[in-house]
C-alpha positions as CSV (number, residue, x, y, z in Angstrom):
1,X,116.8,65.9,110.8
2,X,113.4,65.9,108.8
3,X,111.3,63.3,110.8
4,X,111.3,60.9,113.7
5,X,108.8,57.8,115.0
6,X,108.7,54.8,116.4
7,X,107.0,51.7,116.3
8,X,105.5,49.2,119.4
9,X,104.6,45.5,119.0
10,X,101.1,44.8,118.8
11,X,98.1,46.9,118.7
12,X,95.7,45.4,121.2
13,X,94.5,48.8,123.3
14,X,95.0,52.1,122.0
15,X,98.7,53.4,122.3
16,X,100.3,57.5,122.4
17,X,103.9,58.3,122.5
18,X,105.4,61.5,122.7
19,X,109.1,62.7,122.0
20,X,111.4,64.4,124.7
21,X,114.8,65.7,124.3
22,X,117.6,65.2,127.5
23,X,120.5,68.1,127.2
24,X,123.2,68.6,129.9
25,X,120.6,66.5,132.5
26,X,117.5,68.6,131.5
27,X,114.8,66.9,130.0
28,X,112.3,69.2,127.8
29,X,109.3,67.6,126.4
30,X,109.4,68.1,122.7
31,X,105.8,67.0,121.6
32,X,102.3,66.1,123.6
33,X,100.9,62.8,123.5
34,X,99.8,61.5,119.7
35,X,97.7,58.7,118.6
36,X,99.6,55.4,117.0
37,X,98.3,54.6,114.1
38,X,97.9,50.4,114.3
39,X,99.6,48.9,111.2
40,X,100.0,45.7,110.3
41,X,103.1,44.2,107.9
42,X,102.5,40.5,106.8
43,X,101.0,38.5,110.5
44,X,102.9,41.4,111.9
45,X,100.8,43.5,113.9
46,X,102.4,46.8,115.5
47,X,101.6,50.1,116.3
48,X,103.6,53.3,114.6
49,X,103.7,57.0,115.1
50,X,105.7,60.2,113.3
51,X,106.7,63.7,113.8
52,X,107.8,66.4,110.9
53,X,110.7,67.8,113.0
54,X,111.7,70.2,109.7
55,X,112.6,73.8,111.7
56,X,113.9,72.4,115.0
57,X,117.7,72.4,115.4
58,X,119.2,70.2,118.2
59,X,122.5,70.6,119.4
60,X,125.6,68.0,119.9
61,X,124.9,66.0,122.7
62,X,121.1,66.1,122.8
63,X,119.0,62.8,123.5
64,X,116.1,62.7,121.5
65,X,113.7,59.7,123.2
66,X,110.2,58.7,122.3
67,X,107.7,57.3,125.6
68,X,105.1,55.1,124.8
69,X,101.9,55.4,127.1
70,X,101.9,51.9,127.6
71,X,105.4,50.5,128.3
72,X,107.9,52.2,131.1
73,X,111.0,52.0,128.5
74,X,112.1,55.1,126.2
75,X,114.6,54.7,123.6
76,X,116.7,57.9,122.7
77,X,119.3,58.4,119.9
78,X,122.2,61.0,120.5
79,X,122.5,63.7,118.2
80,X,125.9,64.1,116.6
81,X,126.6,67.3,114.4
């Protein structure tokens, strides 16, 4: 894996996130908190932030999830090797 982000609707007040990984029910915070850039697409107005995740290995089984400062939900993707 060479990158990961996430994007939030709207960019009204200023919005972080930060990544975490989950692995046999620990969670480990990957990342601190980083600035979203706000980006618009068209009348489409959202908020969007990256990482360069080039050097870190995660193994099988390993959530990576992104938290946004501003909502309460946290997508993850499993890691498959």
């Amino acid at each position: 894996m060479k990158r990961a982000g996430g994007w939030m609707g709207g960019h009204d007040t200023p919005v972080q996130a930060r990544l975490y990984t989950t692995y046999q029910g620990q969670r480990a915070d990957l990342t601190g908190w980083k600035d979203a850039a706000p980006t618009s697409a068209g009348t489409t107005e959202f908020s969007s932030v990256d990482w360069d995740l080039r050097g870190r290995r995660f193994d099988d089984g390993t959530w990576l999830c992104i938290q946004f400062s501003s909502t309460n939900d946290a997508p993850c993707a499993e890691i498959h090797r």
